[in-house]
C-alpha positions in Angstrom: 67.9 -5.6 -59.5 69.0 -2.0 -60.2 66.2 0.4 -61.3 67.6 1.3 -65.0 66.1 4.5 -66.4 65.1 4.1 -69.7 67.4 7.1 -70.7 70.0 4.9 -69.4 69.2 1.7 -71.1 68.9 3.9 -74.7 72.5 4.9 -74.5 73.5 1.6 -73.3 71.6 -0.6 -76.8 74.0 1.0 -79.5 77.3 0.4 -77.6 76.4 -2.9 -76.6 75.3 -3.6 -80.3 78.5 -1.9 -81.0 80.7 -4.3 -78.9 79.3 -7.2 -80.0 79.9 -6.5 -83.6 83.3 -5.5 -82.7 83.1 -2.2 -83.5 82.7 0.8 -81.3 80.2 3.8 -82.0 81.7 7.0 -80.2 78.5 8.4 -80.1 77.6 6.1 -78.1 80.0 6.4 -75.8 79.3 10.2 -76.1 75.2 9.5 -75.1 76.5 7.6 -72.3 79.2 9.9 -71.2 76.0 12.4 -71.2 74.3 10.2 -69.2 76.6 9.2 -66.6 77.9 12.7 -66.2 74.4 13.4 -65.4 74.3 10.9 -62.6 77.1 13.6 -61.6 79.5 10.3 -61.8 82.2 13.5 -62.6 81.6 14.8 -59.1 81.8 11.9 -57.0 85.2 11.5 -56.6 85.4 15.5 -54.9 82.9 14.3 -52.9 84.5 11.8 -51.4 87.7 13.9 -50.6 86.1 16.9 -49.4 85.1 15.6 -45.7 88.3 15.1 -44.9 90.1 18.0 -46.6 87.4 19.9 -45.1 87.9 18.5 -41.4 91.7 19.2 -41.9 90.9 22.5 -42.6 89.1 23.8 -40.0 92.1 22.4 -37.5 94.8 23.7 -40.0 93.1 27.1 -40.9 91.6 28.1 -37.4 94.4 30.8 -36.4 95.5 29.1 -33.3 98.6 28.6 -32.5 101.3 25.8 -34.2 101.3 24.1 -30.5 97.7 24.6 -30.2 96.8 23.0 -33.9 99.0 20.4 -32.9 96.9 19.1 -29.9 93.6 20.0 -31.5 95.4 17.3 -34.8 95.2 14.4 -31.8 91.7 14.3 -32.0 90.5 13.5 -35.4 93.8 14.1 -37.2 94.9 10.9 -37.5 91.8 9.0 -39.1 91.9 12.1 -41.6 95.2 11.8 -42.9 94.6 7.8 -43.1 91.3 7.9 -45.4 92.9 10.9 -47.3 96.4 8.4 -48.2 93.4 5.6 -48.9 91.9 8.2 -51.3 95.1 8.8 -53.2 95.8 5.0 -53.6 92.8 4.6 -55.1 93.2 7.6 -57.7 97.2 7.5 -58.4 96.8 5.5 -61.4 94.9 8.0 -62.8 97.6 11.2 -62.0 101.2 10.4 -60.4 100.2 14.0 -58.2 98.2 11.6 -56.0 101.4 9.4 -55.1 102.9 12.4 -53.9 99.8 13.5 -52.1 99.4 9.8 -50.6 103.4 10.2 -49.4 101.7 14.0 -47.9 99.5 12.4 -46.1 101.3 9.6 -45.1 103.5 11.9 -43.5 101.2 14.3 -41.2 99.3 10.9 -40.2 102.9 9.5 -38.7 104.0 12.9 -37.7 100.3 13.0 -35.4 100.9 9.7 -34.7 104.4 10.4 -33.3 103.2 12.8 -31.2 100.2 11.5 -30.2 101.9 8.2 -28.5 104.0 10.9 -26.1 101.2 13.2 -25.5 99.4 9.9 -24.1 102.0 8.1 -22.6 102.7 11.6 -20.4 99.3 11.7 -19.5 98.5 7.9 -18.3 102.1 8.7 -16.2 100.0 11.4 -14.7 97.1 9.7 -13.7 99.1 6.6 -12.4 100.9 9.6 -10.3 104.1 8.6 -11.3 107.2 9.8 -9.7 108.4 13.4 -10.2 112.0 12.3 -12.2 109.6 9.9 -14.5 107.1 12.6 -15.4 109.8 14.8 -15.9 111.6 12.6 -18.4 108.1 11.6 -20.3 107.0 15.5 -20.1 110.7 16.2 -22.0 110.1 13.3 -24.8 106.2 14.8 -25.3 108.2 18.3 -25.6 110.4 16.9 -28.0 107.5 15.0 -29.7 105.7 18.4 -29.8 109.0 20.1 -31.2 109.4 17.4 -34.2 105.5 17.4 -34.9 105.3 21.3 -35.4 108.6 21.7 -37.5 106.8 19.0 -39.9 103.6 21.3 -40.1 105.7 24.1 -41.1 108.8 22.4 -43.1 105.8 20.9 -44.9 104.0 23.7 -45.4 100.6 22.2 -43.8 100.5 25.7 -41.5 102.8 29.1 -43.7 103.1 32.1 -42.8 102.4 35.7 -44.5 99.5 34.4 -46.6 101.3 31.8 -48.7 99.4 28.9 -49.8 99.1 26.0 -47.6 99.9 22.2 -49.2 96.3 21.4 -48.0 95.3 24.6 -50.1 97.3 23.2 -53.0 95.8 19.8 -52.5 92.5 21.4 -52.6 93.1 23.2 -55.9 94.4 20.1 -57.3 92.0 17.9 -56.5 89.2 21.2 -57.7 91.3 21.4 -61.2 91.7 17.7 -61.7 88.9 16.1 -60.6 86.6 18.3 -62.0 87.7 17.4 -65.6 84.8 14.9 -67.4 85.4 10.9 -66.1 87.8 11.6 -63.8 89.3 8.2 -62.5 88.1 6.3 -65.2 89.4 6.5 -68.4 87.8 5.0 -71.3 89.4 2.1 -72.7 89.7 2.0 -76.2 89.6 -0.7 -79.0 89.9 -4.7 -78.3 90.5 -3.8 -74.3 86.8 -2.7 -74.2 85.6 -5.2 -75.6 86.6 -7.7 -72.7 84.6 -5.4 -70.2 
């Protein structure tokens, strides 16, 4: 059984008191609010974002070149983007900006993806010593992969020029602004609704 602090269990009593009566005590639902946002419940939800933006970033922001961002995306890229599109799928509900950031992500994880499939098929060609008219063929699709891959980092704004924001930078601030507002995610439900809980 979970250890319940008896903090915890005082600002439970009123609202259970509350719900069972069929009314509902805001403070309460303040005390617990206060409680839960001690737990640092409100910060959660950053935290589970910022390992990947953070990974992203470092790739993204390191001053290398778009073809050398590219290849460095082929290592841990991919997995990124993915649990970043899981992350907005599970928040969307709670603001439609995290559709459009799933859609974001979506797209650099296909766009890796993409590239990543030529880059590898070019390179097993190698190493099976394939003949010279082959690896020049697969050596023009990864070029073209290459080509497609790093007009969508820039088209996309994922690497800008002259110092404007990135999207990851954007995505950042969002996710800074927004999820650092109290109960993030969770909104509290209000009047009969609750009382099914």
């Amino acid at each position: 059984m979970a250890h319940i602090t008896l903090r915890r269990l005082a600002a439970i009593i009123p609202l259970v008191v509350a719900v069972a009566s069929g009314g509902y005590a805001s403070a309460a639902e303040d005390s617990l609010s206060a409680t839960e946002d001690h737990l640092g419940e409100s910060a959660a939800p950053l935290a589970r974002f910022a390992p990947y933006i953070e990974s992203l970033k470092a790739t993204l922001e390191s001053g290398r070149s778009t073809d050398e961002i590219a290849e460095s995306l082929l290592g841990s890229g991919r997995p990124t983007a993915f649990n970043l599109q899981a992350l907005c799928r599970l928040y969307k509900k709670a603001d439609p900006k995290f559709d459009e950031m799933q859609s974001d992500f979506k797209g650099l994880e296909d766009g890796i993806g993409e590239y990543s499939k030529w880059y590898e098929i070019y390179r097993t060609a190698q190493s099976e010593g394939r003949d010279a008219a082959t690896l020049d063929r697969l050596a023009q699709q990864k070029a073209d992969a290459l080509a497609s891959f790093t007009k969508l980092l820039t088209n996309r704004q994922w690497l800008t020029e002259g110092g404007a924001p990135t999207r990851l930078q954007t995505i950042e601030a969002f996710l800074k602004e927004r999820i650092g507002q109290p109960r993030f995610g969770s909104p509290r439900k209000r009047g009969p609704e609750r009382a099914r809980l």
